[in-house]
C-alpha positions as CSV (number, residue, x, y, z in Angstrom):
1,X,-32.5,22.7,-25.9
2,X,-31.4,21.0,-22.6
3,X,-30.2,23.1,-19.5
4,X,-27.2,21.3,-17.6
5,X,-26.6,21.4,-14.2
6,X,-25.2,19.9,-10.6
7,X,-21.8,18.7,-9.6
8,X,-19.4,16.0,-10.9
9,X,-16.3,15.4,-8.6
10,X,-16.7,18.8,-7.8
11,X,-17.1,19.9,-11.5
12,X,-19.7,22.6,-11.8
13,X,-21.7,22.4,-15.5
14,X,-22.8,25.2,-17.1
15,X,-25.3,26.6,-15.2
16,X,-27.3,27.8,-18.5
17,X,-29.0,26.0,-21.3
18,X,-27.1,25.4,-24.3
19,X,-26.6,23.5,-27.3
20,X,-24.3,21.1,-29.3
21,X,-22.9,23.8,-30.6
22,X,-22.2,25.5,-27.6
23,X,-20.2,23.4,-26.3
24,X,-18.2,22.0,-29.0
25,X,-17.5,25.2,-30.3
26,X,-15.2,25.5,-33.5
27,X,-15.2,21.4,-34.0
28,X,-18.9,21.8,-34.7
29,X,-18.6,24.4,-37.0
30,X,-15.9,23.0,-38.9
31,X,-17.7,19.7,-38.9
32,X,-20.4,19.8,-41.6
33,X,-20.8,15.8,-42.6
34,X,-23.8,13.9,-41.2
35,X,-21.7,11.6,-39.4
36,X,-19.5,14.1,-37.5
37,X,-22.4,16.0,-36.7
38,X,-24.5,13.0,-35.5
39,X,-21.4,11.6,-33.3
40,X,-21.7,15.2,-31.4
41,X,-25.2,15.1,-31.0
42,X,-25.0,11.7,-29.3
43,X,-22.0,13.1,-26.8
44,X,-23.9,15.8,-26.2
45,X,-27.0,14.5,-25.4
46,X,-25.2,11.6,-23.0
47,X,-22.8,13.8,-21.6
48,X,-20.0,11.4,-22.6
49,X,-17.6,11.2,-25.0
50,X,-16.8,7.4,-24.6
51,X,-16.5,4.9,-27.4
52,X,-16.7,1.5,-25.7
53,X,-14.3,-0.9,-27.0
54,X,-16.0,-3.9,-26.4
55,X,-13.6,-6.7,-27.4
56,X,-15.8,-9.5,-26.0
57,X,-16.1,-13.3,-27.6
58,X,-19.7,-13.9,-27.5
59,X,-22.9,-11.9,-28.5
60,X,-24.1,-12.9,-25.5
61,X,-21.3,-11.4,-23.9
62,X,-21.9,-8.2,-26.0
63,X,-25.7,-7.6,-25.4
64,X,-24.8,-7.4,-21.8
65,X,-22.7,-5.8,-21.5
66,X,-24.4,-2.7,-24.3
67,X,-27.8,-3.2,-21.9
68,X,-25.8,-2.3,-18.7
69,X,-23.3,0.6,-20.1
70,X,-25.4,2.1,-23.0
71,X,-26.8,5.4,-21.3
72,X,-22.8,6.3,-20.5
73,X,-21.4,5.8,-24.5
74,X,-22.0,7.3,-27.3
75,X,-20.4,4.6,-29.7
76,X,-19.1,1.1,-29.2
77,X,-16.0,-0.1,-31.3
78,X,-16.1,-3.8,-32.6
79,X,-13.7,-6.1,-33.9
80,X,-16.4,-8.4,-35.4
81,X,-14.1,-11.0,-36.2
82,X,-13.4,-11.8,-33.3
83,X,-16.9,-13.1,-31.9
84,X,-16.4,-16.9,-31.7
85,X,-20.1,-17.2,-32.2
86,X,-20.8,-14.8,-34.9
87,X,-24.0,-15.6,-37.2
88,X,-25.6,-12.6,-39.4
89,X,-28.9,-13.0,-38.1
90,X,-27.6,-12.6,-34.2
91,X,-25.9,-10.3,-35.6
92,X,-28.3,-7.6,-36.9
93,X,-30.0,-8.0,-33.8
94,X,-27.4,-7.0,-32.0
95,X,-26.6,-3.8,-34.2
96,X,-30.4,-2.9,-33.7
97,X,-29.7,-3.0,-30.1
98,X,-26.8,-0.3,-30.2
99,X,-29.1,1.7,-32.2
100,X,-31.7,1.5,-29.7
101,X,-28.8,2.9,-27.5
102,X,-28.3,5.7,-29.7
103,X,-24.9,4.2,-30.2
104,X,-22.7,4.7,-33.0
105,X,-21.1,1.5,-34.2
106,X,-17.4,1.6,-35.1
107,X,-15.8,-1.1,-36.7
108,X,-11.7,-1.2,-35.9
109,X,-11.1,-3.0,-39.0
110,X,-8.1,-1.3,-40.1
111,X,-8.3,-1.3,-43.9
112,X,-5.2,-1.3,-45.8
113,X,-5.2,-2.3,-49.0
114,X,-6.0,-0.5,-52.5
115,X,-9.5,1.0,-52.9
116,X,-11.0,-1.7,-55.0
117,X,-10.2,-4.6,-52.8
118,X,-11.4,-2.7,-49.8
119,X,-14.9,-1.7,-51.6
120,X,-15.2,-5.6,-51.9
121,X,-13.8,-5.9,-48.3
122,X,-16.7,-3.9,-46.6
123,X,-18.9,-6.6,-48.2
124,X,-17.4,-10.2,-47.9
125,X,-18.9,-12.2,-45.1
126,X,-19.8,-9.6,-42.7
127,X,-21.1,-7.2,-44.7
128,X,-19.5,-3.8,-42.5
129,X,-21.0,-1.7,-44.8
130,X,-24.3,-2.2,-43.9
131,X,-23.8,-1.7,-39.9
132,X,-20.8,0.0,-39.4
133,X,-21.2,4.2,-39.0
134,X,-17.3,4.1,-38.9
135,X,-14.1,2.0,-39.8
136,X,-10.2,2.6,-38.9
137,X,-7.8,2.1,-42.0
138,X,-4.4,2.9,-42.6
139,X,-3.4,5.1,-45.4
140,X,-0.1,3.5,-46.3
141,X,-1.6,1.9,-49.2
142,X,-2.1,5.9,-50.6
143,X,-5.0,7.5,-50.5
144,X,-7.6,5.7,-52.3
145,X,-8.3,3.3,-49.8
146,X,-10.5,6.1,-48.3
147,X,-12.7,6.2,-51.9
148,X,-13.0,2.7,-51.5
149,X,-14.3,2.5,-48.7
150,X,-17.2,5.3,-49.0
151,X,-18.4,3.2,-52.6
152,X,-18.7,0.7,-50.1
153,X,-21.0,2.6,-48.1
154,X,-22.8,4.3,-51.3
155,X,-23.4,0.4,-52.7
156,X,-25.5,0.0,-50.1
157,X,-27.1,3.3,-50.0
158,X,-25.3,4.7,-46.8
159,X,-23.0,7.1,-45.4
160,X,-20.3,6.5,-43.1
161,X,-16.7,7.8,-42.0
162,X,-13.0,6.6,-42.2
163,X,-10.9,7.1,-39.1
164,X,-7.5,7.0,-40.4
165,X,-4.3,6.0,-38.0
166,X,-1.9,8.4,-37.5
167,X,-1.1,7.5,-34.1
168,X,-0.3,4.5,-32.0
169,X,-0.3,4.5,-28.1
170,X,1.3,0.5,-28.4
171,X,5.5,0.5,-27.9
172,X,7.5,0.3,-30.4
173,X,4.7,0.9,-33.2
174,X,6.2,2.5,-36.2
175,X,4.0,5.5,-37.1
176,X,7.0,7.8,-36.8
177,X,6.4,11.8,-37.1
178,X,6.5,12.0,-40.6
179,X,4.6,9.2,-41.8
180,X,2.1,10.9,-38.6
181,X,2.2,14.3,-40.9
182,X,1.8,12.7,-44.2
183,X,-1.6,10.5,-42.8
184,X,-2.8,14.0,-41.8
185,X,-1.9,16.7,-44.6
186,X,-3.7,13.8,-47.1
187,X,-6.6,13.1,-45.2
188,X,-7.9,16.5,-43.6
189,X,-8.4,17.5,-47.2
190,X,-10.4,14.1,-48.2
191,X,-14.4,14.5,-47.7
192,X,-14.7,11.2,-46.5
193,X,-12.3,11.0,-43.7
194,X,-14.1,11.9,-40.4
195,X,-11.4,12.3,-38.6
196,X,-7.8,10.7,-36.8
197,X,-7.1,8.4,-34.6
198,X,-4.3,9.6,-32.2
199,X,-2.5,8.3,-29.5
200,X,-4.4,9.1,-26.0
201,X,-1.6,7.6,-23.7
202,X,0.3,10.9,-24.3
203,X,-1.5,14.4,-24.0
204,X,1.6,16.3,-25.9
205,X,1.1,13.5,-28.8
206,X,-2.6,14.2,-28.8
207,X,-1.9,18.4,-28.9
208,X,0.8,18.5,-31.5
209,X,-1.8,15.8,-33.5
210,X,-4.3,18.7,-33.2
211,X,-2.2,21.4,-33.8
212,X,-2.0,19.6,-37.6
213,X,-5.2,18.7,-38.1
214,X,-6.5,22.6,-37.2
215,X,-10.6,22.0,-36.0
216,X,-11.9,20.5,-39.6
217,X,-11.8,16.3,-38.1
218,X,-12.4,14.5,-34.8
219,X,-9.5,12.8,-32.8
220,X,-10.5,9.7,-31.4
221,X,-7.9,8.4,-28.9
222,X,-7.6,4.9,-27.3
223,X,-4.9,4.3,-24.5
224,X,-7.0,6.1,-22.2
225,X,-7.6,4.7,-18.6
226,X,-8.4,6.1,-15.2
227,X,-5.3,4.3,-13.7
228,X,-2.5,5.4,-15.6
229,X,0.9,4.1,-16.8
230,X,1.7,0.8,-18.6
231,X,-1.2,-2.1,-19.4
232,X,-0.4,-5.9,-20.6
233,X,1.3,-6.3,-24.3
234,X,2.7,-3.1,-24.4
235,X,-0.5,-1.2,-24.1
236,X,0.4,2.2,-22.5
237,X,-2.7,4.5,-20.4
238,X,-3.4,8.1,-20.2
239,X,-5.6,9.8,-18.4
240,X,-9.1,10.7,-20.4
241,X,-9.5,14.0,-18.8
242,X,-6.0,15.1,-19.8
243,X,-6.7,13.3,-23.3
244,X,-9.6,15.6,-24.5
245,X,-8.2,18.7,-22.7
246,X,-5.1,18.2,-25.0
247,X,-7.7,18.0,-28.2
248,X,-9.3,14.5,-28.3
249,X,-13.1,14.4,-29.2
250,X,-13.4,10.8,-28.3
251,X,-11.8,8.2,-25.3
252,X,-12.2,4.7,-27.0
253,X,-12.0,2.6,-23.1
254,X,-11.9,-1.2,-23.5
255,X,-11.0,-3.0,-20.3
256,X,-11.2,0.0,-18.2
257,X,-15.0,-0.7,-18.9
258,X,-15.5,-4.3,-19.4
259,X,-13.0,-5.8,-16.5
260,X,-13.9,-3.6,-14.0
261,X,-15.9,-5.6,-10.8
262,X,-18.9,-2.6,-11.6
263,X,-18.9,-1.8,-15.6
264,X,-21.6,0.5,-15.5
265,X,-20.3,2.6,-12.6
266,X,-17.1,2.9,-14.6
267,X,-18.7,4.0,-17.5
268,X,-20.4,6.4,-16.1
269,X,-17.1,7.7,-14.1
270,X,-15.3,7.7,-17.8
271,X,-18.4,9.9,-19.4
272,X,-18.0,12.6,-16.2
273,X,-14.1,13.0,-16.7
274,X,-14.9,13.2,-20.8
275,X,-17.2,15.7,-20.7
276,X,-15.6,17.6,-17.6
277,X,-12.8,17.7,-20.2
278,X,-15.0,18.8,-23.3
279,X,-16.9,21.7,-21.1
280,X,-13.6,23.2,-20.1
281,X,-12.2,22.9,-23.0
282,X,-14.8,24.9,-24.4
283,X,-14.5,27.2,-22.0
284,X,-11.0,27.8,-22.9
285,X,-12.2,28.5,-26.6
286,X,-10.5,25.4,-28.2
């Protein structure tokens, strides 16, 4: 048990000890798999709910940047083909690393084809099956995508979760209402979904999102930054307090980490406004 206390930005913590469960209330509960559960261990232990979106070229590039931000995350989202010097061996290094952390990794892969071909797909060349705790796909290649990718997992004797798109926070994307309600009504009934990404640029987005996937999955939101409004390439930014107050259990930050002049100091400003959020949240009985 850990007792909380002291002032964030004039945030006072509970003053009293509690645990996990305390403070993420019905989302614990409701949230039975190993994965869910060990995603709201981590936040609760760092005080942050932060997934680090750390789209960097090098590995170089990515070891630093893990060392100097690692206490203020909880997971760190990859695109792994995107590392212009990528070699396995570096690689499982560098995984071993974010476990040191007490990271969980988070491949953004976005799966989409049938169920066989991505089984074979979190193999291939980089093997995500055997690092990756979680991967993004969309579901409009039906539902068995999501059994694909668990045999993935179970070929190589592990567990993992499928974070399935039913939001955008990028103009113009095309994940209208409905398709939004289909994604959800199909995958809050599939064991081996751990939860939705939604869009964190827009709180009402994120709350009628939560309002349809009721407390049994984790929203994970990107399109959250401190300094609000419109990015490059049609990126759009909301506020991560105001995302996880709305219902978000997870603020996936990229360059509001990575570009600023002091990475770590931002971090640690995201993981105070997160869990600010989460704590009065709780208190509010969501």
């Amino acid at each position: 048990m850990i007792t909380f206390g002291g002032m964030i930005e004039g945030f006072d913590f509970m003053p009293h000890p509690m645990e996990a469960s305390d403070v993420w209330s019905d989302r614990w509960t409701s949230n039975t798999g190993i994965t869910a559960r060990n995603y709201m261990s981590v936040a609760f232990e760092k005080q942050s709910l932060v997934c680090l979106a750390a789209d960097l070229p090098t590995i170089e590039s990515l070891t630093a940047l893990v060392n100097e931000v690692g206490p203020y995350i909880a997971a760190l989202k990859t695109h792994v083909d995107l590392i212009d010097d990528w070699n396995a061996e570096e690689w499982v290094g560098f995984c071993r690393l974010a476990k040191q952390h007490n990271l969980l990794i988070f491949e953004d892969r976005k799966f989409a084809d049938i169920g066989k071909i991505s089984q074979q797909q979190m193999a291939g060349l980089y093997d995500i099956r055997s690092w990756a705790d979680l991967v993004t796909a969309h579901l409009i290649s039906g539902p068995d995508i999501v059994a694909g990718l668990q045999n993935g997992w179970g070929d190589v004797g592990r567990q993992g979760g499928v974070l399935l798109l039913a939001q955008m926070s990028s103009r113009g994307n095309r994940l209208t209402p409905s398709y939004t309600a289909e994604v959800v009504a199909l995958g809050r009934e599939h064991e081996g979904v751990f939860g939705f990404i939604g869009n964190g640029s827009n709180p009402n987005e994120i709350a009628e999102l939560r309002t349809m996937v009721g407390q049994s999955k984790l929203i994970w939101t990107p399109g959250v930054n401190i300094a609000t409004g419109d990015g490059a390439q049609g990126q759009r930014y909301g506020h991560p307090y105001d995302a996880v107050m709305a219902g978000s259990d997870c603020l996936i930050v990229g360059s509001g980490i990575h570009q600023a002049d002091e990475p770590r100091e931002a971090a640690k400003q995201y993981a105070q406004h997160s869990w600010k959020g989460l704590v009065e949240r709780s208190r509010e009985g969501d």
